[in-house]
MOPAC internal coordinates of N, CA, C and O (Angstrom, degrees):
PM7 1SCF
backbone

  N    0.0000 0     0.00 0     0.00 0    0    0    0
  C    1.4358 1     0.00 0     0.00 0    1    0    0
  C    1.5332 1   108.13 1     0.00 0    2    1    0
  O    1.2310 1   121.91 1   -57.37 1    3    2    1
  N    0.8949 1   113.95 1   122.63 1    3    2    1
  C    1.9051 1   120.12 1   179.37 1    5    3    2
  C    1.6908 1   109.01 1   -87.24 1    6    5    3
  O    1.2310 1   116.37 1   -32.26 1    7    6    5
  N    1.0114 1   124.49 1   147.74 1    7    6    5
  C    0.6733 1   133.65 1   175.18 1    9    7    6
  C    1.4733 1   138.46 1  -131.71 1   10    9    7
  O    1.2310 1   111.84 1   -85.44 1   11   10    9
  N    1.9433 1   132.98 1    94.56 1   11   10    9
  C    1.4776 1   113.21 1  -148.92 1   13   11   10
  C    1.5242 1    95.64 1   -88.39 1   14   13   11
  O    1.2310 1   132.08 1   -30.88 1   15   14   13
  N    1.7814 1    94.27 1   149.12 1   15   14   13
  C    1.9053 1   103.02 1   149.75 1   17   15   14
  C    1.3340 1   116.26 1   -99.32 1   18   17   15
  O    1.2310 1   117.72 1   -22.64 1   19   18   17
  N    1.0895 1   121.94 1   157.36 1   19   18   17
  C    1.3521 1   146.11 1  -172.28 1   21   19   18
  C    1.5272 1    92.36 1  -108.73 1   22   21   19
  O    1.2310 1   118.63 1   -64.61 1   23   22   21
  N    1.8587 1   120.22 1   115.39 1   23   22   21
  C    1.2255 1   122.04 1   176.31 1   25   23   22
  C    1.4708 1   108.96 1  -132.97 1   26   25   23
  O    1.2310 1   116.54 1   -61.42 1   27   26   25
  N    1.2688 1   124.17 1   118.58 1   27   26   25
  C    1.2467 1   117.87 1   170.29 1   29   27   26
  C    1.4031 1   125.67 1   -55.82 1   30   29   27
  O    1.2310 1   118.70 1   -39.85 1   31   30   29
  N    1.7178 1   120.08 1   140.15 1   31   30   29
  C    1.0437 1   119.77 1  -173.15 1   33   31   30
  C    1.7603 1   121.56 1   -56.76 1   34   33   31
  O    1.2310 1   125.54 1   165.59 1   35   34   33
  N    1.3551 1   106.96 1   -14.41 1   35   34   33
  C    1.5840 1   122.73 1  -165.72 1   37   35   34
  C    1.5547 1    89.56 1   -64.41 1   38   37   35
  O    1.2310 1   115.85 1    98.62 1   39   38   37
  N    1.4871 1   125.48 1   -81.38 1   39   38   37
  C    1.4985 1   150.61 1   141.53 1   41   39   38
  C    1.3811 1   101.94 1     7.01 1   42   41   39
  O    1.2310 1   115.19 1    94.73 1   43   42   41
  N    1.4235 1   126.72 1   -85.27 1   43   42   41
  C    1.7437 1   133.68 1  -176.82 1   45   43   42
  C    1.8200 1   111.18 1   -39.58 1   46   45   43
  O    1.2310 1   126.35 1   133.09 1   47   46   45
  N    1.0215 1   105.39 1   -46.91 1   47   46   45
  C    1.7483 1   124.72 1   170.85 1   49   47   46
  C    1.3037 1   121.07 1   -71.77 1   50   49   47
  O    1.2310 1   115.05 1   148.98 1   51   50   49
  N    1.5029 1   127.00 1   -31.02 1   51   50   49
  C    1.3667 1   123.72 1   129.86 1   53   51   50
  C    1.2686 1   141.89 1   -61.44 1   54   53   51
  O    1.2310 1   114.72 1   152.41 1   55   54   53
  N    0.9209 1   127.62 1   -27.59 1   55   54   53
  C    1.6419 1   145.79 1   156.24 1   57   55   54
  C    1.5701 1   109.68 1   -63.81 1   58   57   55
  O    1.2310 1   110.39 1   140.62 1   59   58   57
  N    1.0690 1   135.65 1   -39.38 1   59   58   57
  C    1.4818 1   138.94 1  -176.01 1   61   59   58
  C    1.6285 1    96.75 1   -80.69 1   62   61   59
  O    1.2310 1   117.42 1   130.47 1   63   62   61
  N    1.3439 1   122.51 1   -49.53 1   63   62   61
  C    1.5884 1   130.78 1  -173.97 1   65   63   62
  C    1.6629 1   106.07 1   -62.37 1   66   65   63
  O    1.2310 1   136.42 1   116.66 1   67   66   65
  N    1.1189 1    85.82 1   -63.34 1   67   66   65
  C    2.0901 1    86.81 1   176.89 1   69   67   66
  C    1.8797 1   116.04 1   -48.67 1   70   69   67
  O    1.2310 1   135.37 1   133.26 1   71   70   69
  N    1.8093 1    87.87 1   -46.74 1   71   70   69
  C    1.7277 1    84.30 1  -151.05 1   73   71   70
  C    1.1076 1   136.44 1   107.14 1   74   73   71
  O    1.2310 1   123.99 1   143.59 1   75   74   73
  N    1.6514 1   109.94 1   -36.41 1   75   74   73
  C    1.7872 1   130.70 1  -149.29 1   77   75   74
  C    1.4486 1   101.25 1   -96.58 1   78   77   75
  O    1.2310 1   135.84 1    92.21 1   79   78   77
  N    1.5972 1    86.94 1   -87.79 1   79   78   77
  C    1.5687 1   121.67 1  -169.94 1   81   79   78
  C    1.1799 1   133.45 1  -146.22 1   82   81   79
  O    1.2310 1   112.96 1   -17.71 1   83   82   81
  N    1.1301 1   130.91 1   162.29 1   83   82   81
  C    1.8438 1   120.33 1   143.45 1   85   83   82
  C    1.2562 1    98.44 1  -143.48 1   86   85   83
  O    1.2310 1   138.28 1   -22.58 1   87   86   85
  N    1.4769 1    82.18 1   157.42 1   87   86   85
  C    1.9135 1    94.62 1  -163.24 1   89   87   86
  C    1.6435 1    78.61 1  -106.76 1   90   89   87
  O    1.2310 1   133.93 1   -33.13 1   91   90   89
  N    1.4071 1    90.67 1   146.87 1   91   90   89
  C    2.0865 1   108.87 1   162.61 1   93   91   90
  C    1.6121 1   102.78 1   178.51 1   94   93   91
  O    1.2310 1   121.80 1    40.88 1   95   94   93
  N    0.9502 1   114.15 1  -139.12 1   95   94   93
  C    1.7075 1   111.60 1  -156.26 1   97   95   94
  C    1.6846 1    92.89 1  -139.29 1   98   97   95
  O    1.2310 1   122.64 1   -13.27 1   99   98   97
  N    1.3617 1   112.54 1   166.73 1   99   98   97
  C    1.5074 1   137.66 1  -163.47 1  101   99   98
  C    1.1922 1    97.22 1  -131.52 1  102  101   99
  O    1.2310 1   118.86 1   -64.89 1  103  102  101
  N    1.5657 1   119.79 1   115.11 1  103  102  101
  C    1.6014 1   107.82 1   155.49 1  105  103  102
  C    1.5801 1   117.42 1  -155.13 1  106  105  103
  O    1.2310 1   134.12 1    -4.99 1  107  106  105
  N    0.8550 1    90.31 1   175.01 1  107  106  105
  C    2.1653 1    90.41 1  -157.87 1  109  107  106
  C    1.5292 1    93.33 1  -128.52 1  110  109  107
  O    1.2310 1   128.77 1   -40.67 1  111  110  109
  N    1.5827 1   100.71 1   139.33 1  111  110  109
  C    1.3542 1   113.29 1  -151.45 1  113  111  110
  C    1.9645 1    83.47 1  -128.57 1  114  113  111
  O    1.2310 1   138.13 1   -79.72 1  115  114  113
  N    2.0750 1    82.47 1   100.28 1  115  114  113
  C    1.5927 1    99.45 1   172.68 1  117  115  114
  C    1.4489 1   134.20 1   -35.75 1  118  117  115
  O    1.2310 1   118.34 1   168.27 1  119  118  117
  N    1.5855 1   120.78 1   -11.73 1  119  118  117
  C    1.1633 1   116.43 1  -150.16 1  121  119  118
  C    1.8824 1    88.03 1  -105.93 1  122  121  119
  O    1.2310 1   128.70 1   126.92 1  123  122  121
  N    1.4917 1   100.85 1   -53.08 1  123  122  121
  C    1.4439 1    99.04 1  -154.76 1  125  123  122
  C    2.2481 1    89.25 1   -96.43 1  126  125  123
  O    1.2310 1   117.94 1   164.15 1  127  126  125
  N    1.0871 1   121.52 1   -15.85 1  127  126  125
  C    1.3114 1   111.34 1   172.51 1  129  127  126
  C    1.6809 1    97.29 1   101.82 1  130  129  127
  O    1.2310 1   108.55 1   160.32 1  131  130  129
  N    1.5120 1   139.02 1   -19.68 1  131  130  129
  C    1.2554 1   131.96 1   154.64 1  133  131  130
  C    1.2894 1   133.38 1   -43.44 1  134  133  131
  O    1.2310 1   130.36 1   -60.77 1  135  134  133
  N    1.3158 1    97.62 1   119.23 1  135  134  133
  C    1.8668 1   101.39 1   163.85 1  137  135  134
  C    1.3721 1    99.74 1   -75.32 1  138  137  135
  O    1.2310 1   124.66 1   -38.45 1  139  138  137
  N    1.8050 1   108.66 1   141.55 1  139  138  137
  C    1.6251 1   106.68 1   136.55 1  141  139  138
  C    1.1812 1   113.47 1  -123.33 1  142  141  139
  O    1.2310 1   119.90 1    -3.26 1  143  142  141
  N    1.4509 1   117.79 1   176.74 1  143  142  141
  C    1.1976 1   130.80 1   165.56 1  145  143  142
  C    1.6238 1   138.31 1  -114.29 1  146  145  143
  O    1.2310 1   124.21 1   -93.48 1  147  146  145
  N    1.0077 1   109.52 1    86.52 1  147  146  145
  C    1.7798 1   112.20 1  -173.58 1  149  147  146
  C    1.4142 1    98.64 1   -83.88 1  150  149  147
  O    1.2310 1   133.84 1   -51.06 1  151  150  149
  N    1.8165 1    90.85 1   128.94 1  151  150  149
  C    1.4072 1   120.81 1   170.07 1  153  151  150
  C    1.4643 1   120.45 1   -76.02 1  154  153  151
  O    1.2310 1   116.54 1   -65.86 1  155  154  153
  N    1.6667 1   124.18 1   114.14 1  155  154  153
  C    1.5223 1   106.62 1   178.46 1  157  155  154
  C    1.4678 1   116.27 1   -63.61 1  158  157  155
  O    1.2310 1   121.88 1   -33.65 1  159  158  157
  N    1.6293 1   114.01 1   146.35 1  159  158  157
  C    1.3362 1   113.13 1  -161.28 1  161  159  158
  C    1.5046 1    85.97 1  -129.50 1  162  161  159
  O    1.2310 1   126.79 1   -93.34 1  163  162  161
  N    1.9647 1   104.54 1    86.66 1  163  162  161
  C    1.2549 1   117.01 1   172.87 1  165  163  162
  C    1.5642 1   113.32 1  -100.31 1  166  165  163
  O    1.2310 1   106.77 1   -11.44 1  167  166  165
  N    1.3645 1   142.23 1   168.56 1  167  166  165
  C    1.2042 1   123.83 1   168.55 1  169  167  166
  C    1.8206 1   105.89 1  -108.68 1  170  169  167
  O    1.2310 1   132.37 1   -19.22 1  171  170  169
  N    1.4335 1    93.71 1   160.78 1  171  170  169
  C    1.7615 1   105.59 1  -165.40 1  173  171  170
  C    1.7721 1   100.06 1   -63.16 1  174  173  171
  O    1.2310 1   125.15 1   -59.84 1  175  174  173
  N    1.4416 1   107.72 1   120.16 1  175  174  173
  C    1.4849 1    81.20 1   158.55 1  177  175  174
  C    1.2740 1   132.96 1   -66.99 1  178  177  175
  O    1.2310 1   122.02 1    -6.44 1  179  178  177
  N    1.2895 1   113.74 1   173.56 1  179  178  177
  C    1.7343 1   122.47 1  -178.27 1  181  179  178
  C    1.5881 1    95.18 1  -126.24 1  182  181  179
  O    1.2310 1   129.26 1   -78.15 1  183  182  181
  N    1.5171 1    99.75 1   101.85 1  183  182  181
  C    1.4459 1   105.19 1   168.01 1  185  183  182
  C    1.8207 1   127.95 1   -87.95 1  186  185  183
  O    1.2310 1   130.26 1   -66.31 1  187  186  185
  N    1.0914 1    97.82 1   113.69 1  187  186  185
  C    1.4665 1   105.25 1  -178.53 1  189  187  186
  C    1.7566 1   124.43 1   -65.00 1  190  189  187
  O    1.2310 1   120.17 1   -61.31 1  191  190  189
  N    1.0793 1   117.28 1   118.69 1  191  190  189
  C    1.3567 1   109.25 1   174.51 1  193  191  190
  C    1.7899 1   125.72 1   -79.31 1  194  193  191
  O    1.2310 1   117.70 1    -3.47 1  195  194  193
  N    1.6403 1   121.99 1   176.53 1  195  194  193
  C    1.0397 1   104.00 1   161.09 1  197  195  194
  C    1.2251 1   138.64 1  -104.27 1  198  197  195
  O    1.2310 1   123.43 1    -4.51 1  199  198  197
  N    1.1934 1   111.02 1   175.49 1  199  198  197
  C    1.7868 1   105.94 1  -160.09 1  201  199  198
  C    1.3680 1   110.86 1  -113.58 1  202  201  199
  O    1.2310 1   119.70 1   -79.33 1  203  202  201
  N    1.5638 1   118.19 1   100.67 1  203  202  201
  C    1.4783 1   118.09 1  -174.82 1  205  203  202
  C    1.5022 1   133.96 1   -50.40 1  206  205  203
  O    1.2310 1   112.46 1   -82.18 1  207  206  205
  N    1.1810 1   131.83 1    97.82 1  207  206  205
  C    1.2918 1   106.74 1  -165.16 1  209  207  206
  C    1.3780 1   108.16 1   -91.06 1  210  209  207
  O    1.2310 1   109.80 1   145.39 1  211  210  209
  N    1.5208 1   136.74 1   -34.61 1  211  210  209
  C    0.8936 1   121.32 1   176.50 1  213  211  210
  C    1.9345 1   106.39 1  -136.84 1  214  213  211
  O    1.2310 1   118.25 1   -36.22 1  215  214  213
  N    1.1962 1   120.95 1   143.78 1  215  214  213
  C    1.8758 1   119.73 1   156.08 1  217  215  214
  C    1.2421 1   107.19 1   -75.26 1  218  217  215
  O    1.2310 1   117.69 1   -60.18 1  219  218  217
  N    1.1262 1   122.00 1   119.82 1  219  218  217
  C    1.5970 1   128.09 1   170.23 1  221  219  218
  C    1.6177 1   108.54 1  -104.98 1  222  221  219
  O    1.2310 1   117.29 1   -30.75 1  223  222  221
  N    1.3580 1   122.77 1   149.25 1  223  222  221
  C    1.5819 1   117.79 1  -169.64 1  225  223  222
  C    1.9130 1   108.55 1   -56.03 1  226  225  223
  O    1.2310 1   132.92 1   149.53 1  227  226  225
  N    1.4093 1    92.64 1   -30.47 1  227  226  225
  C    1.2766 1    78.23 1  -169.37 1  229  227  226
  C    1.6910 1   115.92 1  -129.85 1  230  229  227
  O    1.2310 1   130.66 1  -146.89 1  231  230  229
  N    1.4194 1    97.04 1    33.11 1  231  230  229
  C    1.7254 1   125.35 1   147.73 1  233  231  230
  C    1.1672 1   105.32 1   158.60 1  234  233  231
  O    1.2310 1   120.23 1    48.29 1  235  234  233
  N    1.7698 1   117.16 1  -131.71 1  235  234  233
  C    1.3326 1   107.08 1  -170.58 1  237  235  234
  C    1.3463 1   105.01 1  -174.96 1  238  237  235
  O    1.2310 1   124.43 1   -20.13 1  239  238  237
  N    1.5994 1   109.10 1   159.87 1  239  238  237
  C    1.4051 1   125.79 1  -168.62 1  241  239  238
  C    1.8210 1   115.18 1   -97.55 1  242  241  239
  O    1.2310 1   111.78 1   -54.43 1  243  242  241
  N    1.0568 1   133.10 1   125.57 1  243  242  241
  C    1.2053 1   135.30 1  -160.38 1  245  243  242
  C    1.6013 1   103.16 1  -133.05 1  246  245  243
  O    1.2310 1   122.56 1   -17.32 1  247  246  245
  N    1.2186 1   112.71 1   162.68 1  247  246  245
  C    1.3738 1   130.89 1   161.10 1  249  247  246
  C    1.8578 1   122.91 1  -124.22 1  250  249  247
  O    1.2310 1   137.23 1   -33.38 1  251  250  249
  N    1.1174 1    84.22 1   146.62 1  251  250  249
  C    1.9088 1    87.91 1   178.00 1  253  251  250
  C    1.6719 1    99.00 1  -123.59 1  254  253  251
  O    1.2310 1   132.59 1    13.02 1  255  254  253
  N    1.1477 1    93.29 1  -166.98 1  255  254  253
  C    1.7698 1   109.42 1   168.92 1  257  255  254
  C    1.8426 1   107.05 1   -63.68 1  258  257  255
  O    1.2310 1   128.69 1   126.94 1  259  258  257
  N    1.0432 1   100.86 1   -53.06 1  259  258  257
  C    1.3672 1   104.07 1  -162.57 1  261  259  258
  C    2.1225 1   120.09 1  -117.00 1  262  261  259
  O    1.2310 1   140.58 1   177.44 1  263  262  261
  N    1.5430 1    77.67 1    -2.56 1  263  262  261
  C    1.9422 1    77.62 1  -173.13 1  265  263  262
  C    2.0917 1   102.29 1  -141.65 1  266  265  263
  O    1.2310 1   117.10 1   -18.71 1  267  266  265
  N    1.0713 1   123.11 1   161.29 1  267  266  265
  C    1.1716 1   124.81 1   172.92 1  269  267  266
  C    1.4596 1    91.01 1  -113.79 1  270  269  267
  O    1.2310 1   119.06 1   -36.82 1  271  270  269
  N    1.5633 1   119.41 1   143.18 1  271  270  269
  C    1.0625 1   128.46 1   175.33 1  273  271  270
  C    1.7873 1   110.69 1  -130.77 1  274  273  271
  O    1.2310 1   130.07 1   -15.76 1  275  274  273
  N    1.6250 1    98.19 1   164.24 1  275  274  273
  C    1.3701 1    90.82 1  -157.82 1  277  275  274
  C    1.5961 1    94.81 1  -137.78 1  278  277  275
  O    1.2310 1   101.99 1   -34.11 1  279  278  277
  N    1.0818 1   150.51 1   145.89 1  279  278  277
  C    1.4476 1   127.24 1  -171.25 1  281  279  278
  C    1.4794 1    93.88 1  -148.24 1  282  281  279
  O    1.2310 1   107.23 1   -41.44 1  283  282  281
  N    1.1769 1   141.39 1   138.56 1  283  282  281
  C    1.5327 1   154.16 1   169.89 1  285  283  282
  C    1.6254 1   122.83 1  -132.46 1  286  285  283
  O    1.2310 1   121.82 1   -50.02 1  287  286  285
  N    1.2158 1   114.12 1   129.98 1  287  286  285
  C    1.6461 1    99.80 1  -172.91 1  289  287  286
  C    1.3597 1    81.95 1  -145.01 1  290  289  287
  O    1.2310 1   126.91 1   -26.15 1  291  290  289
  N    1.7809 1   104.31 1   153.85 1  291  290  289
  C    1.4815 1   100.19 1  -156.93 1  293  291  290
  C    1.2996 1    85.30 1  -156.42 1  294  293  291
  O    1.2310 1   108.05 1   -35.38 1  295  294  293
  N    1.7391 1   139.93 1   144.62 1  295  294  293
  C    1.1356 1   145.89 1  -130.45 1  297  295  294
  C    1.6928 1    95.21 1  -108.23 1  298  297  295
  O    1.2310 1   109.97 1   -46.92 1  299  298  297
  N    1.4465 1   136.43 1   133.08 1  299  298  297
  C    1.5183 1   126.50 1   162.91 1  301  299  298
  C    1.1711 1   123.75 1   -28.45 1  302  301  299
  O    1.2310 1   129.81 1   110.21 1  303  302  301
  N    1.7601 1    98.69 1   -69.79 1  303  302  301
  C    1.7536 1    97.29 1  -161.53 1  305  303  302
  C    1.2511 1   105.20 1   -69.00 1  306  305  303
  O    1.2310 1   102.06 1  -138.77 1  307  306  305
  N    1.4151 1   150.40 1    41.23 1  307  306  305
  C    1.3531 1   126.67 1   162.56 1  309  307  306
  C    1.4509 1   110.80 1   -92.47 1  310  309  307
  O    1.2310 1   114.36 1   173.69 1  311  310  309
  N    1.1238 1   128.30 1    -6.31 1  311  310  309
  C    1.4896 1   132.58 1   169.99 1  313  311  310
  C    1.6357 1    91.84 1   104.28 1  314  313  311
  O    1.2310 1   125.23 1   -20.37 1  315  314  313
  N    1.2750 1   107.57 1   159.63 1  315  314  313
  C    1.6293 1   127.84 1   176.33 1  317  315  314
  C    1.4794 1   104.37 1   -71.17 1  318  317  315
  O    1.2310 1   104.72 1   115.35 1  319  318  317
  N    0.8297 1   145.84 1   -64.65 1  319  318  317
  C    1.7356 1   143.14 1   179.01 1  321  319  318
  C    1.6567 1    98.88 1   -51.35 1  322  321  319
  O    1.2310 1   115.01 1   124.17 1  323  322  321
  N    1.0037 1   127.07 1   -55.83 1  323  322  321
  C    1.8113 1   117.11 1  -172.84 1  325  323  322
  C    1.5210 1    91.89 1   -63.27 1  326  325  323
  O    1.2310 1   113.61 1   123.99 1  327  326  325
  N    1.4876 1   129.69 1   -56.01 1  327  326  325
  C    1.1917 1   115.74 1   174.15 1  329  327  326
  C    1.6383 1   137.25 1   -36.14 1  330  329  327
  O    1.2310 1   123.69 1   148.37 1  331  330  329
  N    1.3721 1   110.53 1   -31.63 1  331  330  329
  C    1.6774 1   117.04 1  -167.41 1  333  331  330
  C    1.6115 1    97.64 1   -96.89 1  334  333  331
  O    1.2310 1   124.96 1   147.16 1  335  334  333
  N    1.3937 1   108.08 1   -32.84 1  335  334  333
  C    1.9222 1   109.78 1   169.07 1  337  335  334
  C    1.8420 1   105.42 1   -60.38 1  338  337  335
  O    1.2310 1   123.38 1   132.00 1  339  338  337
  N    1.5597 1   111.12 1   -48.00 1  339  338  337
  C    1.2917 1   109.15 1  -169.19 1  341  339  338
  C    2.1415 1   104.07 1   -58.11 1  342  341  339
  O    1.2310 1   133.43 1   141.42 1  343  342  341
  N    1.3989 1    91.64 1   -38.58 1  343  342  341
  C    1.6109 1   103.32 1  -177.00 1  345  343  342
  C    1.2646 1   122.01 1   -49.02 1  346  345  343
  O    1.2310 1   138.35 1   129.96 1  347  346  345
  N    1.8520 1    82.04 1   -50.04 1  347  346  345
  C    2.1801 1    80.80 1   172.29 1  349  347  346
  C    1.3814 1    98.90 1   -89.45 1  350  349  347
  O    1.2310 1    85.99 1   152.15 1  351  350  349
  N    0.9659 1   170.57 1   -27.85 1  351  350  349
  C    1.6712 1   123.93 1   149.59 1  353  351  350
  C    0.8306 1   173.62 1    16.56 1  354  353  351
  O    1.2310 1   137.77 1    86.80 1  355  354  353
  N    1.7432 1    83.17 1   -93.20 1  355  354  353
  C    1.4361 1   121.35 1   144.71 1  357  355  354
  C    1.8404 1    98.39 1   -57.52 1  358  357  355
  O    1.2310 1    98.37 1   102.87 1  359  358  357
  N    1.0528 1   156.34 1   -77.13 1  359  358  357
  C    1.5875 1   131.26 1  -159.88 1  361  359  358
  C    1.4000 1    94.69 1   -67.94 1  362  361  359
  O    1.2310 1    98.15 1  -170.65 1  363  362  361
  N    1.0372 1   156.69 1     9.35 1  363  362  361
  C    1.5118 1   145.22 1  -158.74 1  365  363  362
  C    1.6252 1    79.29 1  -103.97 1  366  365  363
  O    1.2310 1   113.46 1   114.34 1  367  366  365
  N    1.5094 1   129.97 1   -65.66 1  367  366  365
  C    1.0796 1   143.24 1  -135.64 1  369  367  366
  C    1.7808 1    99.32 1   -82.38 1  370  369  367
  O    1.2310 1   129.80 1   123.13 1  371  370  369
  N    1.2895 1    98.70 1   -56.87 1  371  370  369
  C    2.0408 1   108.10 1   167.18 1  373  371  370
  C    1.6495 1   101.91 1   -40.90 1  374  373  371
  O    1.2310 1   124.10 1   128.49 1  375  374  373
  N    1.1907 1   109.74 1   -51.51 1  375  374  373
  C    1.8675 1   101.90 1  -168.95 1  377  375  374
  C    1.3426 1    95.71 1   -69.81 1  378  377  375
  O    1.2310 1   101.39 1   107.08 1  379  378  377
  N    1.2671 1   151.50 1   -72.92 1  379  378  377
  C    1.2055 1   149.13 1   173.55 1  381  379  378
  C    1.6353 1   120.68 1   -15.22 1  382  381  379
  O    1.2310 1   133.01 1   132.43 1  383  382  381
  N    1.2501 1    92.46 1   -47.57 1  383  382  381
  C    1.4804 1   120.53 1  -177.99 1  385  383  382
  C    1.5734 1    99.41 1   -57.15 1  386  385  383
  O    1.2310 1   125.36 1   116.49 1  387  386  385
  N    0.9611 1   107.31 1   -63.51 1  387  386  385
  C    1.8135 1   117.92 1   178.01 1  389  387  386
  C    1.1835 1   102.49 1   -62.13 1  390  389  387
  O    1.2310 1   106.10 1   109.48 1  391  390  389
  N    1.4948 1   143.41 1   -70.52 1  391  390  389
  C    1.3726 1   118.40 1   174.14 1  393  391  390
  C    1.0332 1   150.37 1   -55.88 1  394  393  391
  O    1.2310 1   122.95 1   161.68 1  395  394  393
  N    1.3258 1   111.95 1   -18.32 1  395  394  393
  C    1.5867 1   106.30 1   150.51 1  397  395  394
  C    1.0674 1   118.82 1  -102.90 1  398  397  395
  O    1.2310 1   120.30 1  -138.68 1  399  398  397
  N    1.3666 1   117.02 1    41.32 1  399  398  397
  C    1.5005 1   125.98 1   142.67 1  401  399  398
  C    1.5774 1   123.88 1   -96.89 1  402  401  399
  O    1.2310 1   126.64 1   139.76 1  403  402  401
  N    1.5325 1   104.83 1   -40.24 1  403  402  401
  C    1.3876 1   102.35 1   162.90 1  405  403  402
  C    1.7531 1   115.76 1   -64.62 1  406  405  403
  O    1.2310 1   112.71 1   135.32 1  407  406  405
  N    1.3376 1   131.38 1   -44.68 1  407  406  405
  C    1.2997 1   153.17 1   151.52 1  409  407  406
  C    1.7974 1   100.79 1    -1.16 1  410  409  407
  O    1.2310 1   138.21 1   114.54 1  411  410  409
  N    1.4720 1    82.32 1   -65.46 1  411  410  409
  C    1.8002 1   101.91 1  -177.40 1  413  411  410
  C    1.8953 1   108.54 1   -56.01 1  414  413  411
  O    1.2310 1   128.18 1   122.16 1  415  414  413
  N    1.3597 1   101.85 1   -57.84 1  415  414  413
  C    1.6709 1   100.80 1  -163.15 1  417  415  414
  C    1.7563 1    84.89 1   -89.34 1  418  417  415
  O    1.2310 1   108.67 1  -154.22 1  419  418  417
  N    1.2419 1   138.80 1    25.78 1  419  418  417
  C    1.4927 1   113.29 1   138.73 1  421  419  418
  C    1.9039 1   118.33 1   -88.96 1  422  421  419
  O    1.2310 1   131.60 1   149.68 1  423  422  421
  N    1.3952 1    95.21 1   -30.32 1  423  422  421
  C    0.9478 1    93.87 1  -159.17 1  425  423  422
  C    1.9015 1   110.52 1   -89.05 1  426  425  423
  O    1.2310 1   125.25 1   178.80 1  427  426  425
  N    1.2285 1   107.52 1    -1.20 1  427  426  425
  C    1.5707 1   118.14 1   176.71 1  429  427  426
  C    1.7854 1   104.16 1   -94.66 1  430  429  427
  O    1.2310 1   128.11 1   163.42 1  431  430  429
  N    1.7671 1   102.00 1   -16.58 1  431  430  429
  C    2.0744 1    79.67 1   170.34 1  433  431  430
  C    1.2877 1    91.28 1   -95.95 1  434  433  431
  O    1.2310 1   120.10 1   180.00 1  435  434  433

């Protein structure tokens, strides 16, 4: 038994452009026995990356849209006391890091 879909040309022209897919929904219209197919008409996100502000020896300070991030990784065997000196440093160096970053965008307007 064959069965036709009904595809809008909008949909067919996305499907030829991709290659892949398009995602939308399937549904069969009780009266006359047709499937159609509606294409979801979502828009692409735009994914933002982050914005390095500084390499620190022992990671690094970043920016996003909405958060500053700070990341540190610090080796076992150095013992727990070299570790908590390396720690404050490392935050000594991130805050620094940020001020002469703000430093920067005062002084470029």
């Amino acid at each position: 038994m064959k069965k036709y879909i009904e595809i809008s040309e909008e949909a067919l022209m996305r499907l030829v452009e991709s290659g892949n897919c398009v995602k939308g929904a399937l549904h069969r219209d009780e009266w006359t026995g047709k499937l159609y197919f509606k294409a979801y008409s979502r828009k692409p996100q735009i994914k933002h990356k982050d914005v390095l502000v500084k390499k620190l020896p022992w990671g690094w300070v970043r920016e996003s849209l909405e958060r500053i991030k700070v990341f540190g990784s610090f080796p076992k065997d150095m013992g727990t006391a070299s570790v908590m000196r390396l720690l404050e440093e490392h935050n000594r160096d991130a805050k620094n890091a940020l001020i002469e970053r703000e430093l920067d965008i005062i002084e470029f307007c």
